[in-house]
C-alpha positions as CSV (number, residue, x, y, z in Angstrom):
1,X,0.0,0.0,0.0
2,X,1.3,3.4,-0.9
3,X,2.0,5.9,1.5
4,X,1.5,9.8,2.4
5,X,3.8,12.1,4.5
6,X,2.5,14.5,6.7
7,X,3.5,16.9,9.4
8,X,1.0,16.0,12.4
9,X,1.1,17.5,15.3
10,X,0.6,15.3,18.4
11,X,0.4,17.6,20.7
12,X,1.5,21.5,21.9
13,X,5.2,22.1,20.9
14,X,5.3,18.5,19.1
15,X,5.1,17.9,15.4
16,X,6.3,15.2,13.1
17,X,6.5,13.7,9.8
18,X,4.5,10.7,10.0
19,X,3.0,8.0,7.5
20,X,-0.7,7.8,6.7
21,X,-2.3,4.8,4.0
22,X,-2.9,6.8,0.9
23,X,-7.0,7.1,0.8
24,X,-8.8,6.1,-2.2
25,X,-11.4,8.9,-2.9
26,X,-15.1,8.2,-2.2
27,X,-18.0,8.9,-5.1
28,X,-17.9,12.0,-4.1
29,X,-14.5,13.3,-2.7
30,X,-11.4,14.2,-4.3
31,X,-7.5,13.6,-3.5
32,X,-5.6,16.9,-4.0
33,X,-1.5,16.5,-3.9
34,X,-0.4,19.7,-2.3
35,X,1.7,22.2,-4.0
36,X,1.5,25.0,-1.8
37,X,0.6,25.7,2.1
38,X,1.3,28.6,3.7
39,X,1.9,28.9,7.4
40,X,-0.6,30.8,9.2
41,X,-0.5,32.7,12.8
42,X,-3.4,30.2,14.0
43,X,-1.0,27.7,13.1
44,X,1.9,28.6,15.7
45,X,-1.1,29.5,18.2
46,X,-1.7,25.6,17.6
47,X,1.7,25.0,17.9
48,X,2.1,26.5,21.4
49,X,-1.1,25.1,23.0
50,X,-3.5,28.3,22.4
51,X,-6.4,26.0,21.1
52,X,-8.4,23.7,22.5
53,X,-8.2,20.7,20.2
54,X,-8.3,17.0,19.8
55,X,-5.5,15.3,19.2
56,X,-3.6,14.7,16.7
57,X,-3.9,16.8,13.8
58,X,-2.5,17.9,10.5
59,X,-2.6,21.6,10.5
60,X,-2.7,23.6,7.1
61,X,-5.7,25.6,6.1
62,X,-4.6,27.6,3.3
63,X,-3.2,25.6,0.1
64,X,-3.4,24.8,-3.1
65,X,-3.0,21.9,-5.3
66,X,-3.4,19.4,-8.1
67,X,-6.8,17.1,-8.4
68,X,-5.0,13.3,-8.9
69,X,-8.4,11.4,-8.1
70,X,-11.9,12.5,-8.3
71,X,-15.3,10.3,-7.5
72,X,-18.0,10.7,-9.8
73,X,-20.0,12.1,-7.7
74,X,-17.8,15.1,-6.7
75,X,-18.9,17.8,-9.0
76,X,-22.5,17.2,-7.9
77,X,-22.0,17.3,-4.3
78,X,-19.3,19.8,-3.9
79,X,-19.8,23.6,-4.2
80,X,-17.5,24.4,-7.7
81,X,-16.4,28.0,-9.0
82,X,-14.7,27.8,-12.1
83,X,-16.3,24.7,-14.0
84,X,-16.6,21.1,-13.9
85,X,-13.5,19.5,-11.8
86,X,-11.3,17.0,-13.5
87,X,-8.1,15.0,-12.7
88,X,-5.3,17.5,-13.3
89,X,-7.1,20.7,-12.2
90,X,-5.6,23.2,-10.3
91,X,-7.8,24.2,-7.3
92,X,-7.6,25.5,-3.9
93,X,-10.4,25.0,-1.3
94,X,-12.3,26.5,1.3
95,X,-11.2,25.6,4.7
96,X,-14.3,25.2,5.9
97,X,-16.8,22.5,4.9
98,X,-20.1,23.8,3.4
99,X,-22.8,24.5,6.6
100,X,-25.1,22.0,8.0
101,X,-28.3,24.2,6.8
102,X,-29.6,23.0,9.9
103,X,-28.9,24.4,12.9
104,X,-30.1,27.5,14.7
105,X,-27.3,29.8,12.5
106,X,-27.7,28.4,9.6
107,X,-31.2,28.6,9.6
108,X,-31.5,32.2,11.1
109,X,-28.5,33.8,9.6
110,X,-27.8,31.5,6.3
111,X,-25.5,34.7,5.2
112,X,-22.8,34.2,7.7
113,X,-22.6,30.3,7.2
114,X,-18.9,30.8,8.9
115,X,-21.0,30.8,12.0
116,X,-22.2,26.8,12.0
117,X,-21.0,24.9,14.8
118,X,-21.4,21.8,12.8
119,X,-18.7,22.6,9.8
120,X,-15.1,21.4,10.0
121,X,-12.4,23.0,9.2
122,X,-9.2,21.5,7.1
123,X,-6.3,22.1,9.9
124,X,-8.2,21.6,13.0
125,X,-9.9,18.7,12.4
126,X,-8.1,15.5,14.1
127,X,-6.4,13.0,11.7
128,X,-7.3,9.9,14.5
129,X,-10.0,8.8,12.0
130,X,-9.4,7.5,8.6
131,X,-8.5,9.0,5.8
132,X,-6.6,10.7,8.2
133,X,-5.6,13.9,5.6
134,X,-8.1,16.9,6.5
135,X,-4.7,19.4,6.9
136,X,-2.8,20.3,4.3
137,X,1.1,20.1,6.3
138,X,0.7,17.2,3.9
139,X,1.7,15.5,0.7
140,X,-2.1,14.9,0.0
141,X,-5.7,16.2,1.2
142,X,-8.8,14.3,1.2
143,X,-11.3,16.8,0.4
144,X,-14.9,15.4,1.3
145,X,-18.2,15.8,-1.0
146,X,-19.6,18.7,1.2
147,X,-16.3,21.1,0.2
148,X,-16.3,24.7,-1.5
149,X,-13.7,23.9,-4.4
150,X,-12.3,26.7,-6.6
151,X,-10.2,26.6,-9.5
152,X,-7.4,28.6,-10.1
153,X,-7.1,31.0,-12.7
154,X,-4.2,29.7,-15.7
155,X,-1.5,31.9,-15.1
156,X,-2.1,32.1,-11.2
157,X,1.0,30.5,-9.5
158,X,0.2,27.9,-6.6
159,X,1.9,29.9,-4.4
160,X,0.0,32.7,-4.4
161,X,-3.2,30.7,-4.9
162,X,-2.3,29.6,-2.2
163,X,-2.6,33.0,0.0
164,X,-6.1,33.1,-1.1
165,X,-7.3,32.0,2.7
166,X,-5.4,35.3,4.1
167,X,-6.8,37.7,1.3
168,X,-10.3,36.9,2.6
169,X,-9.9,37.3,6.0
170,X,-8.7,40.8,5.0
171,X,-11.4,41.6,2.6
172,X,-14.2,40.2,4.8
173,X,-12.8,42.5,7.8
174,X,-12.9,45.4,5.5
175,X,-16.7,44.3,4.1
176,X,-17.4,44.6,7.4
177,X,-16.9,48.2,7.3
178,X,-19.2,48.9,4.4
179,X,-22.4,49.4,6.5
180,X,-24.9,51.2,6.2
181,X,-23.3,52.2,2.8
182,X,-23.4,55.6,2.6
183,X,-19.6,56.8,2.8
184,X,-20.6,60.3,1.2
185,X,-23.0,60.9,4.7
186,X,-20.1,59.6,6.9
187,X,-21.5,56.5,7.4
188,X,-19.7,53.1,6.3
189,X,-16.1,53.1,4.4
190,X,-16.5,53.7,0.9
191,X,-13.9,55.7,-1.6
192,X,-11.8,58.2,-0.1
193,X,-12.3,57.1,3.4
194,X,-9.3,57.3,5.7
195,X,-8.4,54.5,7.5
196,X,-5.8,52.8,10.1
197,X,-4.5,49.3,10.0
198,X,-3.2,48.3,13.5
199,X,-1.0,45.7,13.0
200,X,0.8,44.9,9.7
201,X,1.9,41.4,9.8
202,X,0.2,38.9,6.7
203,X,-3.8,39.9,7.6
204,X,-2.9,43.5,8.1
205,X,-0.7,43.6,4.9
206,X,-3.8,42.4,3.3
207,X,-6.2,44.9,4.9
208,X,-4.1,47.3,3.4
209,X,-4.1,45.9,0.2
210,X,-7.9,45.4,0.3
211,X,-8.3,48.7,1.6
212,X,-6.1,50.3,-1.6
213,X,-8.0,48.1,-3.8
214,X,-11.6,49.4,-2.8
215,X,-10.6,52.9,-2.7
216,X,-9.8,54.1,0.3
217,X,-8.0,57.2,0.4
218,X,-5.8,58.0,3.6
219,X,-4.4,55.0,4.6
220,X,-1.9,54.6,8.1
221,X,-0.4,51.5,8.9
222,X,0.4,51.2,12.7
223,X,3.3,48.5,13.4
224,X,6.4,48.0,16.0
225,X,8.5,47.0,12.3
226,X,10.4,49.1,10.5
227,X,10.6,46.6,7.5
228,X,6.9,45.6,8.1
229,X,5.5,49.3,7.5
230,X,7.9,49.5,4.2
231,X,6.1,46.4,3.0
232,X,2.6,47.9,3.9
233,X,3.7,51.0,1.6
234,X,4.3,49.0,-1.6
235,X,0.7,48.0,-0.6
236,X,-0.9,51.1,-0.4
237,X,-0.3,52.4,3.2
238,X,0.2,56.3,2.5
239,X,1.5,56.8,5.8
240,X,3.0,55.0,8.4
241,X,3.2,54.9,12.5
242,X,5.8,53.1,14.4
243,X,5.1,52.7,18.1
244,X,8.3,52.3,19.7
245,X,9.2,56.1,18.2
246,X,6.1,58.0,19.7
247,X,4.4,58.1,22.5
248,X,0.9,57.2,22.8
249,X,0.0,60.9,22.7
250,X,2.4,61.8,20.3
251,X,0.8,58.8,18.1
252,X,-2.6,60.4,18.5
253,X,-1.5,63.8,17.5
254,X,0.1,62.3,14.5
255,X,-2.9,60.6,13.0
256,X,-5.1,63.6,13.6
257,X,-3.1,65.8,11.9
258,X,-3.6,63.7,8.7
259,X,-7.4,63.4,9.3
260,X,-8.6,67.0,10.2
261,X,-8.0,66.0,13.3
262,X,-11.2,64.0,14.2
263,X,-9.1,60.6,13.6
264,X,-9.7,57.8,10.7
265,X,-13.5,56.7,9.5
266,X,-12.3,53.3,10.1
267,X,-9.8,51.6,12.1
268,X,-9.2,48.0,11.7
269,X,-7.1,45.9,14.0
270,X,-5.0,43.2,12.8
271,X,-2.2,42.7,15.3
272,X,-3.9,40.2,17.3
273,X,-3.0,41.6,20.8
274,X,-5.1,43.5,23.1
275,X,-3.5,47.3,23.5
276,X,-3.8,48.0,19.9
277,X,-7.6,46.9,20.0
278,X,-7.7,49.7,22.8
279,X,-5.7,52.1,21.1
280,X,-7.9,51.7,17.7
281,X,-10.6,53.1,19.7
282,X,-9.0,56.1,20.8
283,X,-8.1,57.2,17.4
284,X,-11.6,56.2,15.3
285,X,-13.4,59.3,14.9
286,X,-16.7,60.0,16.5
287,X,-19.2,58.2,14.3
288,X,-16.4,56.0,13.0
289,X,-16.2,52.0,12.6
290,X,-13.8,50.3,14.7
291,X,-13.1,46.3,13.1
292,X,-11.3,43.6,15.3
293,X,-9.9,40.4,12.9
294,X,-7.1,40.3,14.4
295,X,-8.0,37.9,17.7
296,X,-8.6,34.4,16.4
297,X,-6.6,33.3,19.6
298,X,-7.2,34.7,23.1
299,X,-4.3,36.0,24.1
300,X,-6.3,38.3,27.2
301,X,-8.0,41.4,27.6
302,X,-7.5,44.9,28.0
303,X,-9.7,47.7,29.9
304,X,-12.6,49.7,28.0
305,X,-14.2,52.9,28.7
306,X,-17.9,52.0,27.8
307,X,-18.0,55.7,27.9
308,X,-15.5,56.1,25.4
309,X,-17.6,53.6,23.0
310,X,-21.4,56.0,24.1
311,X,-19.5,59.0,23.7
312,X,-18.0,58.3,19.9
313,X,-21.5,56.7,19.0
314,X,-18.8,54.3,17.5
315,X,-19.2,51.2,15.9
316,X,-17.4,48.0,17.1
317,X,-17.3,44.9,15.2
318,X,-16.1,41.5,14.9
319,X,-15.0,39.9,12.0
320,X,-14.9,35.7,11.8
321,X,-13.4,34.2,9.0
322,X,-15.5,34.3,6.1
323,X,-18.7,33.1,4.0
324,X,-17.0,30.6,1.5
325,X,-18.0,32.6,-1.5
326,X,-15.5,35.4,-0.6
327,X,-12.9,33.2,-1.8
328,X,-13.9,33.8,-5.1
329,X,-13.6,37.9,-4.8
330,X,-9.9,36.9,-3.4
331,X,-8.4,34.5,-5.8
332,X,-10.4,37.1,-8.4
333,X,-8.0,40.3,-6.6
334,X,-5.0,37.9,-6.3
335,X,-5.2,36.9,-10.0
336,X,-5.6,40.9,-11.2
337,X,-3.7,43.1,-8.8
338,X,-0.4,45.0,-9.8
339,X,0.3,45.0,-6.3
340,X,3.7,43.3,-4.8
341,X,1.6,39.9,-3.4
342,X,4.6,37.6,-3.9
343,X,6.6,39.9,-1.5
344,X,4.5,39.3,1.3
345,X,6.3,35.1,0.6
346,X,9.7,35.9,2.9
347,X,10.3,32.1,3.6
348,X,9.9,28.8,1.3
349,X,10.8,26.1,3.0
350,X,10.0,21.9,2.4
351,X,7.6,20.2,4.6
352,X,10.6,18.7,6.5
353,X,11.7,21.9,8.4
354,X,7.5,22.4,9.2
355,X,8.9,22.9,12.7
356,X,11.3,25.3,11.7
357,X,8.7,27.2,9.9
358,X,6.4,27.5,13.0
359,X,8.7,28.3,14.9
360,X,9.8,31.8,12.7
361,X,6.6,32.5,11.6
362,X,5.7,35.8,13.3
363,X,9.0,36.6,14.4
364,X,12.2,39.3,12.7
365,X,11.5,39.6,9.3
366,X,9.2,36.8,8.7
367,X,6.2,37.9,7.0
368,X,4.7,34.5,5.2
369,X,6.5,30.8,5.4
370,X,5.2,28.6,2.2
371,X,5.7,25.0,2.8
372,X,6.0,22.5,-0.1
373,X,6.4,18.7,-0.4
374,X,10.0,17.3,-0.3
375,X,10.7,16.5,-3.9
């Protein structure tokens, strides 16, 4: 019987190249052979024992690949955008499997299907249960009947197909902005709005980008790194804010003097600790739209002012991965922009040195680790 490497993590700190049976599909799955995964923040979360999950498992959650088997039933039971699916296809998927359709969310609020409790997710699902490959740290994935399958565009390399997971966690955060759509009346972002991006790691480095590419007008990029806020220039920050030169008053004072000094329409945090979440809503203007994507781990709290948030009439919202069709508007930007995407890639690296990966990602002038299969 032929085999399949992947990286599975045990437990915290622990991970491994181990040996799984290679699956044959069902009628309707598919068997993808990876050619692109990119390490993701969640990931080293995983890694140091932020999230509550059962044992073991093959992380990876954004990749792309090559179809070598499909079951006949797979184009009928699978979501597809891009045509029919055949052997040979170049594809990446949806992290999360399609929702149930029948639980209290899904039933109530079918247009935020991210929200089921009853989906799993490639990357955080356990590998104890045969065919084992639901994370993509992996030679192969088994992708089930009830996926979200896209193909990529010709001409779109793997590698940044594969970055198509990141790009819509950026572009939902900023659609979350868009409400109640009137940016002329100061309400909602629209074109010409001025924003800040707290945080400019991957996600924020999107945000920007997502920002640029729906128009935004003023846009300041808040991080500790130097090299970080040069990368968020090439896409599209116009100006740029690093902490550890100012004080937090000084800080202030600099972004309102760029935004008549009432402070950006929207501020969107990405840095995935508490203070800048804080600090975001000292600088949104009255009125203003205050987004938080950057806390998919819990790594504590930090003290509000409720007055603060009655005072500035301010809206604060969450923003949880994705509906699976945003994907599409993603691998659409990724295969159209002029922007510098590839640059955000700082570190390729086989999926021997996985550990090695985790363990930089997030850290000096790490931006984005891709993994691919030893040849």
């Amino acid at each position: 019987m032929s085999t399949v490497q992947a990286a599975t993590m045990t437990q915290p700190g622990e991970i491994a190249l181990r040996e799984y049976p290679k699956p044959e599909v069902g009628e309707d799955a598919l068997l993808l052979k990876v050619s692109a995964v990119g390490v993701c923040g969640s990931d080293k979360h995983m890694f140091n024992g932020k999230m509550n999950l059962s044992w073991p498992v093959i992380p990876g959650h954004e990749f792309s690949g090559v179809i070598e088997s499909i079951g006949p039933e797979a184009n009928r039971s699978m979501k597809v955008v891009g045509g029919p699916l055949r052997e040979g296809d170049a594809i990446t998927v949806v992290p999360g499997t399609q929702a149930c359709g029948k639980c209290w969310y899904c039933i109530h609020v079918p247009h935020r299907p991210q929200l089921c409790p009853n989906r799993s997710v490639f990357g955080f699902r356990t590998s104890a249960e045969a065919p084992h490959l639901f994370g993509a740290f992996s030679e192969y994935v088994y992708v089930p009947g009830d996926a979200f399958v896209l193909k990529v565009p010709e001409g779109l390399s793997m590698e940044r197909a594969a970055m198509t997971e990141p790009l819509a966690v950026a572009q939902r955060a900023v659609s979350r902005a868009l409400s109640p759509g009137v940016p002329y009346a100061g309400e909602g972002f629209g074109a010409g709005s001025r924003c800040a991006v707290m945080g400019v790691g991957p996600i924020g480095l999107f945000v920007v980008a997502s920002l640029r590419n729906m128009g935004a007008g003023e846009i300041i990029a808040v991080d500790l790194s130097e090299e970080r806020l040069g990368f968020s220039q090439k896409f599209g920050a116009t100006k740029t804010v690093n902490p550890s030169a100012l004080s937090r008053e000084e800080r202030k004072e600099q972004v309102l003097s760029w935004t008549d000094g009432v402070g950006p329409d929207v501020v969107v945090e990405a840095a995935g600790v508490p203070a800048p979440f804080e600090e975001g809503l000292d600088l949104v203007r009255r009125g203003g739209k205050l987004i938080e994507v950057g806390h998919y781990g819990d790594p504590g709290g930090v003290e509000i002012r409720p007055h603060q948030v009655c005072n500035k009439d301010v809206d604060i919202l969450g923003s949880w991965a994705y509906p699976q069709v945003q994907f599409e508007a993603a691998l659409d930007m990724l295969s159209r922009t002029e922007l510098p995407i590839d640059d955000i890639i700082t570190h390729r690296m086989p999926l021997s040195q996985v550990q090695a990966g985790l363990e930089i990602t997030g850290t000096g002038d790490c931006l984005k680790v891709i993994l691919a299969p030893d040849e």
